[in-house]
Short mmCIF file of the C-alpha atoms (twelve columns), coordinates in Angstrom:
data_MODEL
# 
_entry.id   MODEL 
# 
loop_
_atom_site.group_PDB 
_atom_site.id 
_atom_site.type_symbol 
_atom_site.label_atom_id 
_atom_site.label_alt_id 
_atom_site.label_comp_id 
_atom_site.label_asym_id 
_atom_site.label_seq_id 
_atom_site.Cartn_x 
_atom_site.Cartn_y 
_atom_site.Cartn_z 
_atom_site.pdbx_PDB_model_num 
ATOM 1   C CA . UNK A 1   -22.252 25.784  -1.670  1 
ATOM 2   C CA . UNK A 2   -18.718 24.468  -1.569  1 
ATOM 3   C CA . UNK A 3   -18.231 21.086  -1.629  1 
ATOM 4   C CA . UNK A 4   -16.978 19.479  1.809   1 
ATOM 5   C CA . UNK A 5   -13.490 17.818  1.787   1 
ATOM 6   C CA . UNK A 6   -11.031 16.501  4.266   1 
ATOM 7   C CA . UNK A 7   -7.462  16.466  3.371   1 
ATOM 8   C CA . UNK A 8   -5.996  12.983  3.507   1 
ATOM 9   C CA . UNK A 9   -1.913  14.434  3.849   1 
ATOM 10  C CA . UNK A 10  -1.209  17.728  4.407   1 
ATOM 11  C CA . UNK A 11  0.591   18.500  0.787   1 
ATOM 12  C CA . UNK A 12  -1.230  16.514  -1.562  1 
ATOM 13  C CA . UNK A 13  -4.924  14.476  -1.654  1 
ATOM 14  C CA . UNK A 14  -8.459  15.003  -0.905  1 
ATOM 15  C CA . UNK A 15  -11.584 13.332  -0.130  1 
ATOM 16  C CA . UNK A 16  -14.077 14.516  -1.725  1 
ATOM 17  C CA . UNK A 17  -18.085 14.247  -0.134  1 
ATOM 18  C CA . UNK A 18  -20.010 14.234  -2.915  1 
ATOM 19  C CA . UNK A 19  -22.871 11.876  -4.059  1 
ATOM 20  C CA . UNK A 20  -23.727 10.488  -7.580  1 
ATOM 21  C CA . UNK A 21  -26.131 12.592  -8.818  1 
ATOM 22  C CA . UNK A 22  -24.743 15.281  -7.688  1 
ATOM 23  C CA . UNK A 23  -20.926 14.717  -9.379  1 
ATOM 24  C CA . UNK A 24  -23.027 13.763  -12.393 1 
ATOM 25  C CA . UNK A 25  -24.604 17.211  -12.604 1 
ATOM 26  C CA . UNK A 26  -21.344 18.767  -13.312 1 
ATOM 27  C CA . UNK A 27  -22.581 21.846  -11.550 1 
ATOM 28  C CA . UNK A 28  -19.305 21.730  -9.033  1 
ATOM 29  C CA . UNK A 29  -16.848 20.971  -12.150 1 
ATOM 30  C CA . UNK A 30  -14.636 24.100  -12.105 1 
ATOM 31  C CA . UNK A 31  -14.440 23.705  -8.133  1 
ATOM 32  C CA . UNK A 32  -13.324 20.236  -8.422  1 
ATOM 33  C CA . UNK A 33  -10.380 21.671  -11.334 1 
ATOM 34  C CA . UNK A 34  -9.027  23.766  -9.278  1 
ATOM 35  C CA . UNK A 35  -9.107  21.471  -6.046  1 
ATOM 36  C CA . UNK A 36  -7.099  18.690  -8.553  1 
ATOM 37  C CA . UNK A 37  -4.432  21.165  -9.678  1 
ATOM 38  C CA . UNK A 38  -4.383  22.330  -6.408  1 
ATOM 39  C CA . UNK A 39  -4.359  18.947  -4.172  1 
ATOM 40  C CA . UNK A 40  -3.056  16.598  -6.776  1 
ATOM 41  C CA . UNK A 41  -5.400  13.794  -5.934  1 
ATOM 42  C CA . UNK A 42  -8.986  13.242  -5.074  1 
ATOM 43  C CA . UNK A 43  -11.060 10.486  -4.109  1 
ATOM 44  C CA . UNK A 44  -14.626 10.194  -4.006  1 
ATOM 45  C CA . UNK A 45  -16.174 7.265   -2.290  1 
ATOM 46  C CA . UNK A 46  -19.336 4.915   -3.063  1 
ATOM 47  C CA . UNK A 47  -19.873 5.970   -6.370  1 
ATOM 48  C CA . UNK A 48  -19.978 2.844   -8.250  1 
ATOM 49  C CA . UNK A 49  -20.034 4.401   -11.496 1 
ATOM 50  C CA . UNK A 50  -20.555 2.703   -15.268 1 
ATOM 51  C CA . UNK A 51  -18.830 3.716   -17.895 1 
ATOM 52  C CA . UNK A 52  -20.972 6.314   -19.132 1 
ATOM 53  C CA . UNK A 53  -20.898 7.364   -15.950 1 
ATOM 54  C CA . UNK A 54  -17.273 8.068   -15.701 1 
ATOM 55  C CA . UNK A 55  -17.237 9.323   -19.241 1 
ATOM 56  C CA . UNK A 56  -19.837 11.811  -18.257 1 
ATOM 57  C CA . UNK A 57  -17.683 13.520  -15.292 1 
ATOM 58  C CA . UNK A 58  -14.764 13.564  -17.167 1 
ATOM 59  C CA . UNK A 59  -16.485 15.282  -20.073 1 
ATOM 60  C CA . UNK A 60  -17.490 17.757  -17.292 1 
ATOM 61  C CA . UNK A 61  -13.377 18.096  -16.432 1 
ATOM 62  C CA . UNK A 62  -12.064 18.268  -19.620 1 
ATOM 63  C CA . UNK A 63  -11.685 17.111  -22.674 1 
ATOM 64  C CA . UNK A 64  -11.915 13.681  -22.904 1 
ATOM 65  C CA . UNK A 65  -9.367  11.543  -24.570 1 
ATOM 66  C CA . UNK A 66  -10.601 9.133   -27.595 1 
ATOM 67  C CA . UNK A 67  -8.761  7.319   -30.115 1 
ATOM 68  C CA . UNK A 68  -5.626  8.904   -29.377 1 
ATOM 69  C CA . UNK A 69  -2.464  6.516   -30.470 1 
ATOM 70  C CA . UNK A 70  1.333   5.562   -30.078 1 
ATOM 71  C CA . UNK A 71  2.846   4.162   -32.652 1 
ATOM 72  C CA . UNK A 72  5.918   2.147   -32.905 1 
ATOM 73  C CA . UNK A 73  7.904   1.305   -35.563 1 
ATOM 74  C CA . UNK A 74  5.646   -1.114  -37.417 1 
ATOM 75  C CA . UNK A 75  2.937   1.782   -37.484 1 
ATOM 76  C CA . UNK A 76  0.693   -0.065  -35.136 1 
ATOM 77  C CA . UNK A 77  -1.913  2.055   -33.264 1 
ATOM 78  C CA . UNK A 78  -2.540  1.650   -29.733 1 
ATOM 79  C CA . UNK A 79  -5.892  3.757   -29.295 1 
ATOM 80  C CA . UNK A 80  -7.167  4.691   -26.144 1 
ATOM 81  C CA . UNK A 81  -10.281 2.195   -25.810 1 
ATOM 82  C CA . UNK A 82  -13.664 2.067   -25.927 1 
ATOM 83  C CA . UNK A 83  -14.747 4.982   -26.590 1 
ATOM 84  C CA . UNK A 84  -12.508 6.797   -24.215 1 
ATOM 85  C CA . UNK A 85  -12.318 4.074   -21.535 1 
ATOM 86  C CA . UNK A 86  -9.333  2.331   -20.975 1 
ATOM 87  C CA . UNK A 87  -9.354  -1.058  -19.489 1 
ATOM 88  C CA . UNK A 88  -6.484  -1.211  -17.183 1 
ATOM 89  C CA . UNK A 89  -5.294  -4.959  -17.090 1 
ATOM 90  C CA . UNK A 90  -2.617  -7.324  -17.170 1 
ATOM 91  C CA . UNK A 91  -4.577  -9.700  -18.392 1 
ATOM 92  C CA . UNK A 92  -3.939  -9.738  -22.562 1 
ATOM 93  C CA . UNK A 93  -7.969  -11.125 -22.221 1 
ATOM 94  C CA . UNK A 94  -9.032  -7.983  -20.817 1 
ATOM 95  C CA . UNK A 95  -6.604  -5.790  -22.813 1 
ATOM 96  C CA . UNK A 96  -4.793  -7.427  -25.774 1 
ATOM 97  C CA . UNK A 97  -3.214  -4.125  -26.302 1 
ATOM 98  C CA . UNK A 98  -1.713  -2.378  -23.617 1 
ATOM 99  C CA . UNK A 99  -1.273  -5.536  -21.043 1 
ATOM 100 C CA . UNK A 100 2.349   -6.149  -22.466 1 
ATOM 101 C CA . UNK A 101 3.365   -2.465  -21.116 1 
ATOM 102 C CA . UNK A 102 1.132   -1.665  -17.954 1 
ATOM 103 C CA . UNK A 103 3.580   -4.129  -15.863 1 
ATOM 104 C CA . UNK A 104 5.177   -0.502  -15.992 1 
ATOM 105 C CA . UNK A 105 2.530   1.093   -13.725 1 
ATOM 106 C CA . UNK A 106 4.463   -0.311  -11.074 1 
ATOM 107 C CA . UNK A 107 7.197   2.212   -11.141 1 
ATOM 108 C CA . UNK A 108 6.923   6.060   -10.370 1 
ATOM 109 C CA . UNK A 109 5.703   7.769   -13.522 1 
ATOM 110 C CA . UNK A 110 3.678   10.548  -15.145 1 
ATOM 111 C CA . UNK A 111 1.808   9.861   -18.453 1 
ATOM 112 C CA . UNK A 112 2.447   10.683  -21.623 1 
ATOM 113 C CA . UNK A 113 6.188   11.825  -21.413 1 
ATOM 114 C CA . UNK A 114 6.470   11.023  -24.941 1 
ATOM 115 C CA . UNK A 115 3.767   14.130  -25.946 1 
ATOM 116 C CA . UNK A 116 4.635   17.540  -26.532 1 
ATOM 117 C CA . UNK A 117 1.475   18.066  -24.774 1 
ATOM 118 C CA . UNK A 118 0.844   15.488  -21.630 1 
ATOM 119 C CA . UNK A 119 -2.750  14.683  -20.565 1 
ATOM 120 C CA . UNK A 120 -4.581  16.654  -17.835 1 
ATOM 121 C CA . UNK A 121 -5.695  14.037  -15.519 1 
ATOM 122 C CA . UNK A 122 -6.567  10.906  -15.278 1 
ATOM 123 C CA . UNK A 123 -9.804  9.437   -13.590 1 
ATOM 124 C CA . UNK A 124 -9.603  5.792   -12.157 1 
ATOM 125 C CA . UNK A 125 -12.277 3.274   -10.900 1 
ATOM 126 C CA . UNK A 126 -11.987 0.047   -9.910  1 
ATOM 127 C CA . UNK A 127 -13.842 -2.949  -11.972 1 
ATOM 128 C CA . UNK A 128 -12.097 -5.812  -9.859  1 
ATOM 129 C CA . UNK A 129 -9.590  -5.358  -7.213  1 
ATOM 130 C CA . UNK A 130 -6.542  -7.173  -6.460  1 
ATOM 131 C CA . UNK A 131 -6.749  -10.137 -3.703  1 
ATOM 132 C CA . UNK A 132 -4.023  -8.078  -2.140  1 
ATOM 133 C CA . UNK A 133 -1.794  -5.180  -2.678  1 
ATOM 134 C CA . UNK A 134 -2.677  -2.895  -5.928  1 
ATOM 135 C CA . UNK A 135 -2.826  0.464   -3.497  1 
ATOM 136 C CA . UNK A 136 -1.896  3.684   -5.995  1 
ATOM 137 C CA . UNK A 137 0.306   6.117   -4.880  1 
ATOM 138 C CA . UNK A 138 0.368   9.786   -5.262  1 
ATOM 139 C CA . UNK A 139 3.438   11.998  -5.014  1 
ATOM 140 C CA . UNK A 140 3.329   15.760  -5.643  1 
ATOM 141 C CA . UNK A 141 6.057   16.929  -8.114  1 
ATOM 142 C CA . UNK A 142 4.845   20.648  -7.273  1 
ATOM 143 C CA . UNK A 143 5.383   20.398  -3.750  1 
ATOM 144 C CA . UNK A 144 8.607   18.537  -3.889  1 
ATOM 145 C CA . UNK A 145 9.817   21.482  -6.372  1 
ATOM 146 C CA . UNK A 146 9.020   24.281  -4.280  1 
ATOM 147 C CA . UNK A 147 10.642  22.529  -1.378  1 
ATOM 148 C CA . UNK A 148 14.474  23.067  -2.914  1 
ATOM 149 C CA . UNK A 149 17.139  25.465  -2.109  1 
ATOM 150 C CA . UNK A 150 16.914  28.393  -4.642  1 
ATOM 151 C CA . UNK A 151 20.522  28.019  -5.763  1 
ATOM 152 C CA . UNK A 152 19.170  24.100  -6.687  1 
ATOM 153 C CA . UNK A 153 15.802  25.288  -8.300  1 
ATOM 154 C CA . UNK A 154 17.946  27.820  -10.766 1 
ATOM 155 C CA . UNK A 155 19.868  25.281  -11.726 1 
ATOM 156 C CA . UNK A 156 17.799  22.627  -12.707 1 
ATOM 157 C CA . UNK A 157 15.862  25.260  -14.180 1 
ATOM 158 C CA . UNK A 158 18.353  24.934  -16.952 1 
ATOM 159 C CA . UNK A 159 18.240  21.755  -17.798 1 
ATOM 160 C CA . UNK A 160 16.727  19.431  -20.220 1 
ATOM 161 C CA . UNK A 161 15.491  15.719  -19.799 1 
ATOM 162 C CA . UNK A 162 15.509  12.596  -22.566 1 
ATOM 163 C CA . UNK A 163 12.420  10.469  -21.968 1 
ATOM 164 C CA . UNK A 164 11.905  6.825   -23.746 1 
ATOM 165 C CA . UNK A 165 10.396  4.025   -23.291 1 
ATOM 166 C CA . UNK A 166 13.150  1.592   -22.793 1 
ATOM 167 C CA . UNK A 167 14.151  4.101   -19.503 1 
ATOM 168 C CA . UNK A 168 10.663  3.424   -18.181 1 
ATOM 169 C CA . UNK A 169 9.891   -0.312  -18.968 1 
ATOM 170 C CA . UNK A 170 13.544  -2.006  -18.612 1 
ATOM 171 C CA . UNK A 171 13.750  -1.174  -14.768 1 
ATOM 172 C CA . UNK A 172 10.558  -3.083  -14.174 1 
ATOM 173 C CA . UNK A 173 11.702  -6.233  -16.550 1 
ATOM 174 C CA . UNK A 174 15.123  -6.973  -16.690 1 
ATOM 175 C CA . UNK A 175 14.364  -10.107 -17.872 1 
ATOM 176 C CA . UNK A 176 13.323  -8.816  -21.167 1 
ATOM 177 C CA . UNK A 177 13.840  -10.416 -24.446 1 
ATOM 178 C CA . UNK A 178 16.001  -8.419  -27.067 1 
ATOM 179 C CA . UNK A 179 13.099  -8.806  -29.138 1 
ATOM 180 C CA . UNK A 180 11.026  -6.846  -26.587 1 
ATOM 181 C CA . UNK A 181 13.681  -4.456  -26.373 1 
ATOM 182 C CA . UNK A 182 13.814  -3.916  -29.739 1 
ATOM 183 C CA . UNK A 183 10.434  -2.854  -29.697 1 
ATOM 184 C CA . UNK A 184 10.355  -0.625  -27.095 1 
ATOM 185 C CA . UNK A 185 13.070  1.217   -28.504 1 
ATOM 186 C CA . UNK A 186 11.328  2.203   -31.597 1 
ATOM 187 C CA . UNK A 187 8.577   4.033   -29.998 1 
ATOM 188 C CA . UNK A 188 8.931   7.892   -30.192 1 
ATOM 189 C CA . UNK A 189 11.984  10.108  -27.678 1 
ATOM 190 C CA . UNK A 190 10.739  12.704  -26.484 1 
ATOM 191 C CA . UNK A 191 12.772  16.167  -24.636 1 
ATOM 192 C CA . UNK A 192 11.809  17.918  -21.567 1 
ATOM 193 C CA . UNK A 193 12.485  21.027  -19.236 1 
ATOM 194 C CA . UNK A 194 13.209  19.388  -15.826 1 
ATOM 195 C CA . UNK A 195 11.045  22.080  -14.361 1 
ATOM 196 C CA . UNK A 196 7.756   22.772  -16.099 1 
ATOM 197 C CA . UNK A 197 6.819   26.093  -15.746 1 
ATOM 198 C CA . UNK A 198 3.025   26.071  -16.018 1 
ATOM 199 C CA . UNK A 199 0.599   29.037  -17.314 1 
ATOM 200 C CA . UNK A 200 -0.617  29.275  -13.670 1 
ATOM 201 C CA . UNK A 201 2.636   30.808  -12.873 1 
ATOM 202 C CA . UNK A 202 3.865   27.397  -10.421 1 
ATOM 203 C CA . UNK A 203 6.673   24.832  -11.345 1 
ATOM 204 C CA . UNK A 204 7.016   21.438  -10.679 1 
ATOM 205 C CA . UNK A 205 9.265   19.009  -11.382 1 
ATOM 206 C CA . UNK A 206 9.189   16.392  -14.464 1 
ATOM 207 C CA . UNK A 207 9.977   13.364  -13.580 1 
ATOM 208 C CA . UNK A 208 8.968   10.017  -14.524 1 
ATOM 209 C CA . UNK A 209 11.250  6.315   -14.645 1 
ATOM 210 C CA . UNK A 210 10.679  7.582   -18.562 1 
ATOM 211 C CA . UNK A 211 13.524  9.848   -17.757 1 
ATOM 212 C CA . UNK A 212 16.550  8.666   -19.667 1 
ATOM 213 C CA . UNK A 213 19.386  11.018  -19.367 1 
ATOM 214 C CA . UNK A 214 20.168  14.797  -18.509 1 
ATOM 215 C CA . UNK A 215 20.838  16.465  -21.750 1 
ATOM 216 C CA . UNK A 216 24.750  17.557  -22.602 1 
ATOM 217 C CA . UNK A 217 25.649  15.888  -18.543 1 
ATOM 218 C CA . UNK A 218 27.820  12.871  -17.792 1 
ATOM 219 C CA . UNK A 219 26.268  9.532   -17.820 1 
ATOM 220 C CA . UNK A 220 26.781  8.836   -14.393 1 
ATOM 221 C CA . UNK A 221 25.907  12.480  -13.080 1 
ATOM 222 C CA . UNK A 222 22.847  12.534  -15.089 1 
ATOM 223 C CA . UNK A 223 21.812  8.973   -13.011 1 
ATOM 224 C CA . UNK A 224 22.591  10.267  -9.790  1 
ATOM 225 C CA . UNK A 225 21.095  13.570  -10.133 1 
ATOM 226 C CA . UNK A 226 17.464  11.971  -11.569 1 
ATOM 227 C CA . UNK A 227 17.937  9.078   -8.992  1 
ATOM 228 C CA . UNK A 228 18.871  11.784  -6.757  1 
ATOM 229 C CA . UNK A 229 15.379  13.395  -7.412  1 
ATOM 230 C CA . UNK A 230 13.116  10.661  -7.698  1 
ATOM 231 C CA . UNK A 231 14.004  9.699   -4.095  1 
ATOM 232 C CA . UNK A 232 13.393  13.783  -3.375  1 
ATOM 233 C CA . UNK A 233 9.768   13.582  -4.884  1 
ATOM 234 C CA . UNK A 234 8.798   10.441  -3.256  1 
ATOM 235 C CA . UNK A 235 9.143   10.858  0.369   1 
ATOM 236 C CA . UNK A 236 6.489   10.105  2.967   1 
ATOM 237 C CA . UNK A 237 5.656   13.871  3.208   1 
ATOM 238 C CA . UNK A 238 5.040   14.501  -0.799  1 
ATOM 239 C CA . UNK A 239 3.042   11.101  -1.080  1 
ATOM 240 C CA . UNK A 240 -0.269  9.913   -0.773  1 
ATOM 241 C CA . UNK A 241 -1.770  6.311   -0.941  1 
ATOM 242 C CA . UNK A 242 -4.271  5.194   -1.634  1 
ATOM 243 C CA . UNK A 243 -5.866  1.722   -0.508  1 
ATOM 244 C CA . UNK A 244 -8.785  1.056   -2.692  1 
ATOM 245 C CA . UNK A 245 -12.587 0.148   -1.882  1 
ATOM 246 C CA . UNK A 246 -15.236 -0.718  -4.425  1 
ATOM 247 C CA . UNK A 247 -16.950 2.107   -5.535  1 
ATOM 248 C CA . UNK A 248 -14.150 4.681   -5.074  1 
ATOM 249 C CA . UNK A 249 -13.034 7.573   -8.000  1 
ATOM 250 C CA . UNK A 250 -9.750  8.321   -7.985  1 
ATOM 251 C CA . UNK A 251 -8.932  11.816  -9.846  1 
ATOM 252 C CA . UNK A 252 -5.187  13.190  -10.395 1 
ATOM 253 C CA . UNK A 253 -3.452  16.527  -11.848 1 
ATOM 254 C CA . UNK A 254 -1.014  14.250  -14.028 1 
ATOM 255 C CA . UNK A 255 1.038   17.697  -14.784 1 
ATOM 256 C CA . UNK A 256 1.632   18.202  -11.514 1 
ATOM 257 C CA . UNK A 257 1.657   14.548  -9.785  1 
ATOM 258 C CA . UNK A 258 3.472   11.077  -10.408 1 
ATOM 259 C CA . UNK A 259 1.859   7.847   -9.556  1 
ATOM 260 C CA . UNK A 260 2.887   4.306   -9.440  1 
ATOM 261 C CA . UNK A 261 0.516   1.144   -8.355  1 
ATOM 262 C CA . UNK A 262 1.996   -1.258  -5.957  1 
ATOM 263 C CA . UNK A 263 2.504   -4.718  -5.831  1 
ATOM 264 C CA . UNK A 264 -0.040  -7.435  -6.367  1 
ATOM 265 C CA . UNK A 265 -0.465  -10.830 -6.757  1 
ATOM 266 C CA . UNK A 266 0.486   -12.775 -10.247 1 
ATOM 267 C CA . UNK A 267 -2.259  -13.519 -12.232 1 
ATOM 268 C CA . UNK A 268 -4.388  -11.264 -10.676 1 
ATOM 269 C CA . UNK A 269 -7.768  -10.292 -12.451 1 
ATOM 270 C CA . UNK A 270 -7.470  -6.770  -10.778 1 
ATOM 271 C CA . UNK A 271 -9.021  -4.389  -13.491 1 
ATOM 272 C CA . UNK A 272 -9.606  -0.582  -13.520 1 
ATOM 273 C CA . UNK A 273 -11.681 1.604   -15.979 1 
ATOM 274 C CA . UNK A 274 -9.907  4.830   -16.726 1 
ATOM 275 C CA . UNK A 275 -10.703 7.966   -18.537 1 
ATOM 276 C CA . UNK A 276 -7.752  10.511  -19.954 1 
ATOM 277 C CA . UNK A 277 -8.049  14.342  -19.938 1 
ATOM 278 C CA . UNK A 278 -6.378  15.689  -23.127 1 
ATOM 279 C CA . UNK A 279 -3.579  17.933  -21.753 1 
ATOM 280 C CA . UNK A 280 -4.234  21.907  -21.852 1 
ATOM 281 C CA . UNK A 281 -0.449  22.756  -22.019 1 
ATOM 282 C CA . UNK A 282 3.001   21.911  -23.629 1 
ATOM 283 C CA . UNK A 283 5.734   21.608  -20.727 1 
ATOM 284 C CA . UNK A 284 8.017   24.762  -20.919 1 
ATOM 285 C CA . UNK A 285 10.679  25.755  -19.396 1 
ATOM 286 C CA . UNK A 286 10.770  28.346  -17.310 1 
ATOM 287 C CA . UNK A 287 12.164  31.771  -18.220 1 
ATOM 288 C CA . UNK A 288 15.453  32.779  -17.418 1 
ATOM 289 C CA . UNK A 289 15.268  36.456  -16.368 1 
ATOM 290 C CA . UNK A 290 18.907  38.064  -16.461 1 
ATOM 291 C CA . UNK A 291 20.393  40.440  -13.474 1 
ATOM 292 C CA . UNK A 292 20.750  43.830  -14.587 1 
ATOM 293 C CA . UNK A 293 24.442  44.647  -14.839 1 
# 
């Protein structure tokens, strides 16, 4: 039997009506892949899963991420929890680790930018919400490809992106110390296609506040055409958000979606548990076929 869902926008996120016991079975895992790739987001309501839990249906996914690392120029490792769950925090109490970057979340991004190979999915549960704010938003990067002129989607078929860490932390503190800086620079560049063509045969666009500069363009064209973008991928009829209840699993195709948390207040104990879905893919460009003469 297929599982019952109701479309939350028309181009990207899904409810899912599924109870515990039966998510946990993992007997409607490959129908709940291909609705992710597919929809971008899903939701799930009233589970109220523990951590074993939410280990055990991303297991059924994927292949769950554990004790994967970044390191930065001092050779520290950053690994990727307890025993694949991350604890998603501001708080340094809650996540000594990771807190000093996550105020990053609050921009438009896709994960792991600086891989050759960029997780899967993600899967999301709340622990503590925010007092107010904290809603996650979803924006489909497939959907705001396809939507382009062809003369545009040739073009930027062509192109390659620069993504680092200083592009996608300084926006969101530009307060920073040089010290901070400093450190963010020495964690690892990584280049992109601008259009990941994907074994499936689709394309979507890469883009994440990671995004430094257009290789071999002009400074100032390379801003304005990823600005240019950004503001493409993010309009009202690409996105979906998400205002969170206790309970709820969030799931998202983080090849084929961006996502940013809003607002909330300071000093907020709002903490989520999340689990990471090794990617399955390296982004590639897509092929340029030549016109016969």
């Amino acid at each position: 039997m297929a599982i019952e869902k109701v479309d939350l926008t028309p181009r990207i996120g899904s409810e899912l009506k599924l109870d515990k016991a039966t998510l946990l079975s993992g007997e409607h895992s490959q129908e709940i892949r291909r609705l992710l790739v597919d929809r971008g987001a899903l939701v799930v309501r009233g589970l109220f899963l523990n951590d074993e839990e939410l280990r055990t249906v991303a297991r059924s996914l994927g292949d769950l991420r554990i004790g994967k690392s970044k390191r930065g120029s001092d050779g520290k490792v950053l690994n990727e929890g307890d025993e694949g769950i991350l604890k998603v925090s501001l708080d340094p109490e809650v996540n000594p680790e990771y807190a000093k970057f996550l105020f990053g979340n609050l921009l438009w991004h896709m994960d792991g930018t600086y891989e050759e190979v960029p997780p899967f999915a993600t899967l999301f549960t709340p622990v503590r919400l925010s007092e107010w704010g904290g809603d996650t938003m979803f924006a489909s990067t497939y959907a705001a490809y396809e939507d382009l002129p062809a003369e545009e989607r040739e073009w930027l078929e062509t192109l390659r992106v620069m993504h680092t860490m200083q592009a996608a932390l300084f926006p969101a503190k530009r307060d920073c110390t040089p010290e901070e800086f400093a450190v963010w620079c020495s964690y690892p560049q990584r280049s992109h296609p601008l259009v990941w063509q994907h074994k499936s045969g689709r394309k979507s666009l890469v883009l994440s506040t990671s995004a430094a500069y257009v290789e071999g363009m002009h400074t100032a064209e390379s801003h304005d055409l990823l600005q240019r973008l950004m503001l493409h991928a993010t309009q009202e009829k690409y996105v979906y958000r998400h205002v969170w209840q206790a309970g709820d699993l969030a799931m998202w195709d983080n090849t084929g979606a961006i996502h940013r948390a809003m607002p909330y207040e300071e000093g907020s104990k709002r903490e989520f548990h999340r689990c990471t879905l090794n990617g399955e893919e390296p982004i590639t460009a897509p092929t340029r076929v030549e016109q016969a003469a």
